[in-house]
C-alpha positions, 0 to 999 in steps of 0.5 A, spaced: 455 531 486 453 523 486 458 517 487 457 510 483 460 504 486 462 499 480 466 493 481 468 493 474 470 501 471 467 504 466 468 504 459 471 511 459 476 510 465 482 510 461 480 517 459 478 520 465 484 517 468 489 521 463 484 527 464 484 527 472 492 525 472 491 520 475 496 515 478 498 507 478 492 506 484 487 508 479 489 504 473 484 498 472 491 493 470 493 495 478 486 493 481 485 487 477 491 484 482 486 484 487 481 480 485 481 474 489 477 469 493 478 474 499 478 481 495 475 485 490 476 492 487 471 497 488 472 502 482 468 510 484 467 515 480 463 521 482 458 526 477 456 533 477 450 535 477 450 535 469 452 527 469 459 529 468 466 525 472 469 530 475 474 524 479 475 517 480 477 512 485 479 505 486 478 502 494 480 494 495 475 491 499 478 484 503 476 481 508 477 473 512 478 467 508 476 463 515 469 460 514 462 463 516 465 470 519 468 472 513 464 477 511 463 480 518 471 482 517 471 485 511 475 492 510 476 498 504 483 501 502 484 506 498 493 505 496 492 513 493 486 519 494 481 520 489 484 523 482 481 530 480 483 535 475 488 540 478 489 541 486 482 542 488 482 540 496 476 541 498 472 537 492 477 531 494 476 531 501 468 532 500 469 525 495 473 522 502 467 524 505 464 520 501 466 514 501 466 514 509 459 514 507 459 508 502 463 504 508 458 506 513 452 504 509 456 498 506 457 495 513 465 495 512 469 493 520 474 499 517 477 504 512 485 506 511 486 511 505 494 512 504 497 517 501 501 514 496 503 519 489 499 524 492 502 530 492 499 534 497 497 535 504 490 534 506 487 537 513 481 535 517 481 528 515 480 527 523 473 531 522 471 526 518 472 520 524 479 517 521 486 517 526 491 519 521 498 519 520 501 524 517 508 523 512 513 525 507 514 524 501 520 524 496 520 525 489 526 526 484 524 531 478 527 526 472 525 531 467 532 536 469 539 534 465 543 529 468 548 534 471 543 537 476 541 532 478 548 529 480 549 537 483 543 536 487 545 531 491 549 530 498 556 530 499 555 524 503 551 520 497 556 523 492 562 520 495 557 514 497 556 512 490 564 514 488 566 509 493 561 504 491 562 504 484 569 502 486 567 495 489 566 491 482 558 492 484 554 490 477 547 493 475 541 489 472 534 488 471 531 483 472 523 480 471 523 474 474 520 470 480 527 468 482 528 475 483 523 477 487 524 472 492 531 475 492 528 482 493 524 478 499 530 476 502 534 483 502 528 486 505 527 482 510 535 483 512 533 490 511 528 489 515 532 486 521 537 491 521 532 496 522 528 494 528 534 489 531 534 483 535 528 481 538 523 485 534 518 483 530 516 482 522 509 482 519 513 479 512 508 477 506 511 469 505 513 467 498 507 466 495 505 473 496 511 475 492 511 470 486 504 473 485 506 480 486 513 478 480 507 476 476 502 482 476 507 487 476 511 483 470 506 481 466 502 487 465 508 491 465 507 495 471 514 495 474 520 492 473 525 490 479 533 493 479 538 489 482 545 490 484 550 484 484 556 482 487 560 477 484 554 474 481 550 474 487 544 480 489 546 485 495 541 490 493 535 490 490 528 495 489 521 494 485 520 501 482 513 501 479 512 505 472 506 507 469 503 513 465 510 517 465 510 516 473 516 511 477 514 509 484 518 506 489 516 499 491 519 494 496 526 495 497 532 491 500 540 489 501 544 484 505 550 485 509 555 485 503 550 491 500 551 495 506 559 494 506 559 497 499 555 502 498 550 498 495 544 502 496 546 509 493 550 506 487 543 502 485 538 508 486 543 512 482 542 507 476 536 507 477 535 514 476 539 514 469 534 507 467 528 511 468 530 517 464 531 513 458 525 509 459 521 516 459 519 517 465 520 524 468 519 523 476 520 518 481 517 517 487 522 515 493 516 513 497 516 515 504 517 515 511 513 518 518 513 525 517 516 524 525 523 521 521 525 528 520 527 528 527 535 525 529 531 521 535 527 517 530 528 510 529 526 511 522 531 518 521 537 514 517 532 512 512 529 518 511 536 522 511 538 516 505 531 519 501 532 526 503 541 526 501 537 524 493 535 532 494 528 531 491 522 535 492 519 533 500 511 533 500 508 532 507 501 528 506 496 525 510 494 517 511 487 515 515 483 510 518 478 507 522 478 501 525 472 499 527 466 504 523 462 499 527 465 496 534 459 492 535 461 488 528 469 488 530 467 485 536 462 480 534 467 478 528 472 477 534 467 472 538 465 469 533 473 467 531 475 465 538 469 460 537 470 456 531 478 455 534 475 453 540 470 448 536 477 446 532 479 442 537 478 436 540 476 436 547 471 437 551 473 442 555 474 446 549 468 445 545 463 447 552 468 453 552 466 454 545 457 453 546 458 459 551 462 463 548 456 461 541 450 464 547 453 469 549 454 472 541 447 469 539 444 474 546 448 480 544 445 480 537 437 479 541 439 485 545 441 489 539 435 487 536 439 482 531 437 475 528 442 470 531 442 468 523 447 473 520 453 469 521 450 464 517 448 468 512 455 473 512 458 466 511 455 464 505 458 469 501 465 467 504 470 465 499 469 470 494 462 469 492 459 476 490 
């Protein structure tokens, strides 16, 4: 088995991606978000013996904007495990491998491969040298009549969407950059809720999410489902959809959401909306497989997903920080110097010359040239 690296697919990649069932982190039209000034889509396919694909994958490779270190930053993500046909776990785990392999001999700072829509568990991933993270996965059969699927529900959400349905709450889709600005909000107060006074949001700004409502609808990748309250949105969810496959996204709801059952009412729509655009499952996305247990801080959103009664599926994510904790360090250096000769003063600017020495020693005493950041500099700015 031999794995080819393109940063363009191959010509046959819609077929092999219907063949392996593959998901929406496989498509060309998802990769094709990432090509910016700071990231690229890598696009693997893996042949046999007789030349023939037995399994596709698409990493992002990113790295630092910031002048002359950026490429000593750069770092592979896989959203999804490669695609093959059937469940053959040791032939993914092997492509893992792989790809562990091409990162190494790439000189890529780190690695994450997630374990979105994948629908099975992976063991030993920690042989191969990433930390992992297991999670669960919740995923509606859509395909079965409409009354089982309000059977399969919990009593709680059954009365929840009763209630809501009550509170005047209207249902809408919407595929605007307004609307995703208002997803942004209702995340964000999510969010805050969750984690509590004082805590901290790492949240895309809004640029981010004007750029997402383009991708996702413009290239008919997804569409986002609001529910709206005297004309104003109190909860809302972007739900990817692609080849017969709905995935949750982002989601979110404000105070007024919460009071009126919102959330269960909104999710419920969106079941029947799926249904009639014939999608036939819809991943609920997931949580920390440790959101199972009731002292959790997440165990209120997995009961939320679990009260749907879909099918629970346990998976695996990875990473490696540093595959090469010399570079990380160097890049981290190389960082702290050019803030410190941002500024004016002398004082930073010597601080700034002898953390420069002392990068430029450390690279003799590993048998480097001094010159490579230079070098990896030139290729900042998304120059390939």
């Amino acid at each position: 088995m031999r794995v080819i690296v393109s940063e363009f697919a191959d010509a046959s990649w819609a077929e092999w991606l219907e063949r392996f069932n593959g998901n929406i982190y496989h498509s060309i039209e998802w990769a094709d978000m990432f090509r910016t000034s700071h990231s690229r889509p890598l696009f693997f396919h893996w042949l046999n013996d007789n030349d023939k694909c037995i399994g596709l994958a698409v990493g992002i490779e990113s790295w630092s904007p910031m002048r002359y270190i950026g490429r000593l930053s750069k770092r592979l993500n896989l959203e999804t495990y490669p695609a093959v046909r059937g469940s053959a776990i040791d032939l993914v785990r092997s492509m893992i491998g792989s790809i562990m392999q091409f990162a190494k001999e790439e000189d890529y700072r780190g690695l994450t491969i997630q374990s979105y829509f994948v629908n099975v568990m992976l063991q030993g991933l920690e042989r191969l040298g990433f930390t992992t993270k297991p999670r669960i996965e919740f995923i509606v059969d859509l395909s079965r009549p409409h009354e089982e699927l309000w059977t399969d529900l919990s009593e709680h959400h059954r009365r929840k969407i009763k209630k809501a349905s009550k509170h005047g709450l209207l249902f809408e889709e919407a595929s605007s950059i307004d609307a995703m600005l208002q997803l942004r909000m209702l995340q964000l107060f999510s969010l805050n809720r969750r984690i509590g006074p004082g805590g901290h949001i790492d949240m895309p700004n809004e640029i981010v999410y004007e750029k997402l409502a383009k991708d996702y609808f413009e290239k008919n990748l997804g569409k986002l489902f609001v529910m709206t309250r005297n004309n104003k949105a109190v909860s809302a969810a972007l739900i990817s959809l692609y080849a017969g496959r709905a995935y949750y996204v982002y989601g979110g709801s404000n105070d007024e959401g919460f009071k009126t059952d919102a959330p269960a009412l909104l999710f419920w729509e969106i079941f029947s909306r799926c249904r009639e655009l014939g999608y036939r499952e819809l991943n609920l996305g997931g949580v920390p497989a440790s959101a199972a247990y009731p002292d959790s801080p997440s165990h209120g959103l997995y009961r939320f997903k679990a009260n749907f009664g879909g099918r629970q599926v346990a998976c695996m994510s990875g990473s490696v920080e540093e595959l090469k904790p010399f570079r990380g360090w160097l890049a981290s250096k190389a960082k702290k110097t050019i803030q410190l000769l941002s500024y004016p003063t002398g004082v930073h600017k010597h601080n700034a010359i002898c953390c420069l020495k002392t990068a430029s020693s450390d690279f003799r005493h590993q048998g480097l040239s001094s010159s490579v950041p230079s070098q990896a500099g030139g290729q900042t700015g998304g120059s390939l």
